[in-house]
C-alpha positions in Angstrom: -17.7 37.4 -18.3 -19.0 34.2 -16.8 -16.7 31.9 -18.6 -14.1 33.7 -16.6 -14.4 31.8 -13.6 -14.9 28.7 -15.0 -12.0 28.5 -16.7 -10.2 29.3 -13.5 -12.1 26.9 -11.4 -11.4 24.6 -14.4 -7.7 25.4 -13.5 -7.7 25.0 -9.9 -9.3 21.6 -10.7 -6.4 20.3 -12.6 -4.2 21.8 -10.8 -5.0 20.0 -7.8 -5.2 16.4 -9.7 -1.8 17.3 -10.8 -0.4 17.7 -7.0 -1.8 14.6 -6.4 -0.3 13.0 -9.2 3.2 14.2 -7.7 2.9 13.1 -4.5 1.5 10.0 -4.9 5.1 9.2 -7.1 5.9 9.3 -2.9 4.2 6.1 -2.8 6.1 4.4 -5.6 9.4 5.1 -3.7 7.6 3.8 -0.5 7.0 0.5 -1.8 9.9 0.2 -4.1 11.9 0.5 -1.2 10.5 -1.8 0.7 9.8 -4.4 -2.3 13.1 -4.4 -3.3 13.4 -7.2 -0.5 10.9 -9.2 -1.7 12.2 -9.3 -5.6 15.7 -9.9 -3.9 14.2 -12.9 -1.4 15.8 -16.0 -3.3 19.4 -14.2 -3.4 19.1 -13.0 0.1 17.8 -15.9 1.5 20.7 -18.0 0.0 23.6 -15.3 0.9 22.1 -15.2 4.8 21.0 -18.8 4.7 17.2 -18.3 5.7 14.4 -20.7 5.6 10.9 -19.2 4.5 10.2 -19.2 8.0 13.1 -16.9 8.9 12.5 -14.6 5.6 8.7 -14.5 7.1 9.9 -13.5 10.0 12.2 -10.2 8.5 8.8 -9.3 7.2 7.0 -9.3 10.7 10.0 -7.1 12.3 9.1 -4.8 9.3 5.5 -4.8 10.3 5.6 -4.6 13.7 7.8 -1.4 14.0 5.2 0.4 10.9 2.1 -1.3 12.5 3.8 0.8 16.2 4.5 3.4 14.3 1.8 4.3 11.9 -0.4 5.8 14.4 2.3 8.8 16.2 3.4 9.4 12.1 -0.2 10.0 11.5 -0.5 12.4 15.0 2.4 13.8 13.8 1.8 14.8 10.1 -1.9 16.1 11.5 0.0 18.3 14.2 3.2 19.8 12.0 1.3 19.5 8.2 1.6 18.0 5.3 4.7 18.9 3.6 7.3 18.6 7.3 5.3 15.2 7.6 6.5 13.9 4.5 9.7 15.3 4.2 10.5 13.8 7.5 9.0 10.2 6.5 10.9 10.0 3.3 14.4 11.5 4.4 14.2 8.4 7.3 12.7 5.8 4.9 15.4 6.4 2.3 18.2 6.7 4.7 17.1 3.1 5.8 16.8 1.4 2.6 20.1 2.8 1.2 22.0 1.6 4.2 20.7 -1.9 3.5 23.2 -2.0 1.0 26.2 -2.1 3.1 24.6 -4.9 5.5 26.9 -7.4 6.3 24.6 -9.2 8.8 21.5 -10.6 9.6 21.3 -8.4 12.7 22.0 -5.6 10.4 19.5 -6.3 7.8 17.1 -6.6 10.6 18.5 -2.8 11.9 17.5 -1.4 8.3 14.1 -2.7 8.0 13.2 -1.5 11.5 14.3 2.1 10.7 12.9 1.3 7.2 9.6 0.4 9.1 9.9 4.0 11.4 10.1 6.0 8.1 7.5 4.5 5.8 4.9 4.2 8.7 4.0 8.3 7.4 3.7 7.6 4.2 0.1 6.1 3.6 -1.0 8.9 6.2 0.5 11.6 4.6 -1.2 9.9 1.2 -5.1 10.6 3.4 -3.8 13.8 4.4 -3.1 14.9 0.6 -6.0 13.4 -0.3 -8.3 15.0 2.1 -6.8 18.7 1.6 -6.8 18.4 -2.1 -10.0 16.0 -2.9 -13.7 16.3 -2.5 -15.6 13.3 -0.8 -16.7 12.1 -4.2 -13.3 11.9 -5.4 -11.4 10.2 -2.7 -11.9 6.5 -3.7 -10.1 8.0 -7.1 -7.7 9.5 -5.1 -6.9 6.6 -3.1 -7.0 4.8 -6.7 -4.2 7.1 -8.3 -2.2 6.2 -5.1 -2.4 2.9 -6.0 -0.9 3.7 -9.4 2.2 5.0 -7.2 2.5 1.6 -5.4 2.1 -0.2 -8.1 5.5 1.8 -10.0 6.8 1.4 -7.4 5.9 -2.7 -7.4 6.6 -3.2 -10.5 9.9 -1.3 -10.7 11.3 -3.4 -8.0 11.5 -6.7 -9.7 12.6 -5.7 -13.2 15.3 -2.9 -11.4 16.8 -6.1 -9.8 16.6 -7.7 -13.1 18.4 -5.2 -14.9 20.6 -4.1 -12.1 22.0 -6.9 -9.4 23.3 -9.3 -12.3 25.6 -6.6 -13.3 26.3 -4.0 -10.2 25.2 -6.7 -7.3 21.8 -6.5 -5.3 23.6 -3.9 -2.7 23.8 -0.9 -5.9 20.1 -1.5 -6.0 18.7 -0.2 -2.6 21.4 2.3 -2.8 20.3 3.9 -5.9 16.5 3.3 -4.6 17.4 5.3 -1.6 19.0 8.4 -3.1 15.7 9.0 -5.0 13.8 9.7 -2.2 15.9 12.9 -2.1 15.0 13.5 -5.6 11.4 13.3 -4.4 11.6 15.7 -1.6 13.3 18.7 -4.0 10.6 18.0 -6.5 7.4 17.7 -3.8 8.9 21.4 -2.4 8.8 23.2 -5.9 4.9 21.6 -6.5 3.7 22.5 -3.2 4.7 25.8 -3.6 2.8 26.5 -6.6 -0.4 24.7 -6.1 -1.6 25.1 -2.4 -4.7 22.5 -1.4 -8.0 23.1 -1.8 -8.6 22.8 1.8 -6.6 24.6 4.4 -5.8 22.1 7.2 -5.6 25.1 10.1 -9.3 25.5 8.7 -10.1 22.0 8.7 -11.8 20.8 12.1 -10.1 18.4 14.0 -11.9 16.0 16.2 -10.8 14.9 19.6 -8.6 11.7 19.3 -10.8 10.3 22.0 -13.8 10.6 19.6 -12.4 9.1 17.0 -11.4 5.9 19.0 -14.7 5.5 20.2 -16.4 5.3 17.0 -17.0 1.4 16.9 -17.2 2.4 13.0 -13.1 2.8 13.0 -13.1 -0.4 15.1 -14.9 -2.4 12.0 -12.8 -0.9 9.6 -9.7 -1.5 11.4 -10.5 -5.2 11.3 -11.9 -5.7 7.7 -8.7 -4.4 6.5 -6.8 -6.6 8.3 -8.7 -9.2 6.9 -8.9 -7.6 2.9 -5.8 -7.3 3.3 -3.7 -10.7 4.0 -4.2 -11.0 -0.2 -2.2 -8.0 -0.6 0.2 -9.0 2.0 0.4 -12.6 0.0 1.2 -11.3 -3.1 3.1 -8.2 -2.5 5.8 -10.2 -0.3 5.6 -14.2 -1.7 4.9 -13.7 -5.6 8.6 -14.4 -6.4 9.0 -17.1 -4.1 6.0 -18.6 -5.2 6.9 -18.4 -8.8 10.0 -19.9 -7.9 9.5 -22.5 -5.5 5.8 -23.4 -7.3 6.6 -23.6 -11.1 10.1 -23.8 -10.4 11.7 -20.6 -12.0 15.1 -19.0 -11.7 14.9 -15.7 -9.3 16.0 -13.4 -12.6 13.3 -15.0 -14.7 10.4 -14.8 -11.9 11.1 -10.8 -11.7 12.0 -10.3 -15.2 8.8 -12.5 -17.2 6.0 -12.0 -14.2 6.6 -11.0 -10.8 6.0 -7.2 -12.3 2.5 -8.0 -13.8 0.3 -8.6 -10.8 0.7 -5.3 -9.1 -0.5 -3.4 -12.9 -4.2 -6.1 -12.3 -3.8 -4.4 -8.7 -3.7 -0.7 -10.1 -6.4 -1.3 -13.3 -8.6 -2.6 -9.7 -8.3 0.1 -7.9 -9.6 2.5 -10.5 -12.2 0.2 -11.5 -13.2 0.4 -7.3 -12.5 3.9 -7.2 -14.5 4.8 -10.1 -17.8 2.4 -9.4 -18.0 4.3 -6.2 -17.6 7.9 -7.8 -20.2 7.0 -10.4 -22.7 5.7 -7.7 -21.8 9.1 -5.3 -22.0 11.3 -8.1 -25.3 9.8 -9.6 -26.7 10.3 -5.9 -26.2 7.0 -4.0 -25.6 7.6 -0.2 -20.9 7.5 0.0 -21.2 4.2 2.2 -23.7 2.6 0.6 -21.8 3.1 -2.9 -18.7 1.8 -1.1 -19.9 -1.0 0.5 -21.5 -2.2 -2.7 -18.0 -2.6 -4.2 -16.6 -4.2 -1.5 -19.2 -7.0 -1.5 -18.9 -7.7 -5.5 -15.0 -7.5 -5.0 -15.2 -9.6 -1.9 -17.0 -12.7 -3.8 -15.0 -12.3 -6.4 -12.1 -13.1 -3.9 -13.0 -16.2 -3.2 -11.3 -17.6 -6.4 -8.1 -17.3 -4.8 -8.2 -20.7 -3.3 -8.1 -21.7 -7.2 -4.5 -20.2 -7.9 -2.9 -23.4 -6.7 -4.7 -24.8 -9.7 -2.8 -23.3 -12.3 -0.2 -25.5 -13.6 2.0 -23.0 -15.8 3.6 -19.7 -14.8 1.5 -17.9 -17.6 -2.0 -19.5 -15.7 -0.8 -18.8 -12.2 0.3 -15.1 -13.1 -3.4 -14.7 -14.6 -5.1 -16.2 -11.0 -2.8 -13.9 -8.7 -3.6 -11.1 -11.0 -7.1 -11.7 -10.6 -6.7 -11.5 -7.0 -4.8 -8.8 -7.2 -7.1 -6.9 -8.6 -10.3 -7.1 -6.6 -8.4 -6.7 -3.2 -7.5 -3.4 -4.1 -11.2 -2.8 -5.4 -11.9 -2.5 -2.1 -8.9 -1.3 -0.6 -9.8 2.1 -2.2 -13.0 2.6 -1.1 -11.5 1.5 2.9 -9.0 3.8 3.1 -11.9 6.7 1.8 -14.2 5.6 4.2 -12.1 7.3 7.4 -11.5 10.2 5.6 -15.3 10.9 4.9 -16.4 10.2 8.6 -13.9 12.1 10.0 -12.6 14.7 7.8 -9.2 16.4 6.5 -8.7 17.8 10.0 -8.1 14.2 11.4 -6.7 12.4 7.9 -3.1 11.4 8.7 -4.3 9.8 11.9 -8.0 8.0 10.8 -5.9 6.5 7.8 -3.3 5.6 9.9 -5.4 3.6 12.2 -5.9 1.2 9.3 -2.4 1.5 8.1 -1.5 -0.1 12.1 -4.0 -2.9 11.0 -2.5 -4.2 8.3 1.1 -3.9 9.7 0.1 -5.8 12.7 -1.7 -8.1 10.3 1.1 -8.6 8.0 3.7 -8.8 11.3 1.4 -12.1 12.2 0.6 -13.7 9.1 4.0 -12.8 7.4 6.0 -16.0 9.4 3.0 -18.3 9.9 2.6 -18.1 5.7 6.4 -18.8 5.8 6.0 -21.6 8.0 3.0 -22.9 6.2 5.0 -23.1 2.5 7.8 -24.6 4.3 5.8 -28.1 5.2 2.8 -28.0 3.0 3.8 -25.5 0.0 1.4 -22.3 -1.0 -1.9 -24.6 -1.9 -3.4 -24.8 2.0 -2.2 -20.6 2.5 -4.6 -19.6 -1.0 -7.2 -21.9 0.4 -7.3 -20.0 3.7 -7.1 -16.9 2.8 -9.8 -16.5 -0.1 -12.7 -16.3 2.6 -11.1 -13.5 4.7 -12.1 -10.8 3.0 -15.4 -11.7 2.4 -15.6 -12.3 6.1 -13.9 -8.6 6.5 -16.6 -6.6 4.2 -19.4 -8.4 7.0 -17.7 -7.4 9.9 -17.4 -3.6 8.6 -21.4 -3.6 7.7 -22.3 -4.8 11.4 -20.2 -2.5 13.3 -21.6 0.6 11.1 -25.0 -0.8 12.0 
């Protein structure tokens, strides 16, 4: 009679890991959507005649409107729930990226990825809320890990889809056919969620004042070491195939095809390894930040071989550097985006994660057209230089403000 329970809890258990694995395919069609711009950068540069200055600065509008937006989506999804919150996000976000398709203008363009920016803003928050109503504390960093597996089908997916697709149908087909699946998603996400509830009930779940959570000077600390952690990711999500092209002086379809895909699977294998060296060291005892922390300082000196990427002299070598880098910036980015969700709970997820999401938007809305402007007179070698001591630098600041 006592197996009885266990088998059920055993149940439950998958059960959940299995929602998670669902919705987190929401993240594969937030970042495909969005990517799709930066696989299609060479061609779209060259049909709207834009420096790498101007393409930088189509990033920042991006960046500014989710870095604006990030924080009401993340009030919002905690106030109406999960499942309204997402189904709103991803009916706006794949509205927006299928009407990129049928602009005609750089004023247009700029309309999409505004609206684009709006919609997506709710998706990383929506990915803490899931996480916290369907995840113990333990298992968040592997949570947040999974996630990553989303955004990278979702990164990989974009470069070889325009492979395989604008050659023959044109670049608009793409982000029309990208944008329909988010549709898909939402019919899919509604037949789940009906059939495996969360672990946690979020009207159960207490919610701290807003207030309090502002004041914590450990938010504060966060909020700038992922800005900092995060300019890699920004690098190498948005300038891989313009590097590979302007660098080592490939054709756009051969960048995407050959190696612009392989980065983001480094990113993914990163995450987990992150996500699981903190679940070992949580489950074995350690104290949650400590085991986090710990990661993110390994990860972090790790990073600084980025300023050796310029280095490499062949696309095979240079693919194998950003890879690298790749791959411990999301070692930490999984145990950052755990950390608000074990300090302030499922109650308060959507907003605490999106506080960090409005960091690296803002971040990436700054950077984004100085990095342009930076390739444009000196190439990439002074931006990897630059930018291999800022997460190091990060990982500091976050240990002194939780002091």
């Amino acid at each position: 009679m006592g197996s009885a329970p266990k088998s059920a809890q055993a149940v439950v258990s998958w059960a959940r890991w299995i929602a998670i694995g669902v919705f987190v395919l929401s993240s594969s069609l937030n970042y495909l959507d969005r990517l799709l711009l930066a696989a299609l950068a060479p061609t779209i540069k060259t049909e709207f005649q834009l420096s790498n200055t101007q393409y930088g600065e189509i990033i920042s509008v991006f960046s500014i409107v989710y870095a604006l937006a990030a924080p009401l989506a993340g009030w919002f999804v905690d106030r109406v729930g999960l499942n309204a919150g997402i189904y709103v996000a991803m009916s706006v976000w794949s509205l927006a990226g299928a009407a990129t398709g049928f602009t005609t203008s750089l004023p247009g363009l700029l309309a999409c990825r505004t609206v684009l920016g709006i919609g997506e803003a709710g998706g990383i928050p929506c990915t803490g809320k899931a996480n916290g109503l369907y995840l113990a504390s333990r298992e968040l960093a592997l949570g947040t890990a999974l996630n990553q597996v989303g955004i990278t089908i979702g990164s990989v997916a974009a470069p070889l889809l325009v492979a395989a697709l604008a050659p023959a149908y044109g670049w608009r087909y793409t982000f029309v056919l990208t944008g329909a699946l988010g549709f898909v998603w939402i019919l899919v996400w509604w037949a789940v969620s009906r059939r495996i509830p969360p672990g946690v009930q979020a009207s159960a779940a207490p919610r701290l004042p807003v207030r309090d959570i502002l004041r914590d000077r450990r938010l504060w600390g966060l909020i700038a070491a992922n800005a900092l952690v995060m300019t890699l990711y920004t690098l190498w999500t948005n300038w891989t195939t313009v590097y590979l092209v302007q660098e080592l002086h490939l054709s756009a379809i051969d960048a995407n095809r050959r190696f612009a895909w392989i980065p983001p699977v480094f990113a993914t294998a990163g995450g987990f390894f992150g996500g699981w060296m903190a679940f070992r060291a949580i489950r074995g005892g350690g104290d949650v930040f400590a085991s986090r922390m710990r990661v993110c300082w390994v990860a972090a000196v790790f990073l600084l071989a980025t300023a050796l990427v310029p280095l490499a002299a062949s696309p095979v070598t240079a693919v194998g550097a950003i890879s690298l880098s790749f791959f411990w910036c999301l070692a930490i980015s999984t145990n950052l985006y755990a950390m608000p969700i074990d300090w302030f709970g499922a109650g308060r997820a959507a907003f605490s994660v999106s506080a960090i999401t409005c960091s690296f938007g803002l971040m990436t809305a700054v950077i984004s057209p100085a990095i342009g402007a930076v390739v444009d007179r000196f190439g990439f070698a002074p931006v990897c230089v630059a930018m291999a001591a800022l997460p190091l630098a990060g990982i500091a600041v976050l240990r002194l403000s939780a002091r």
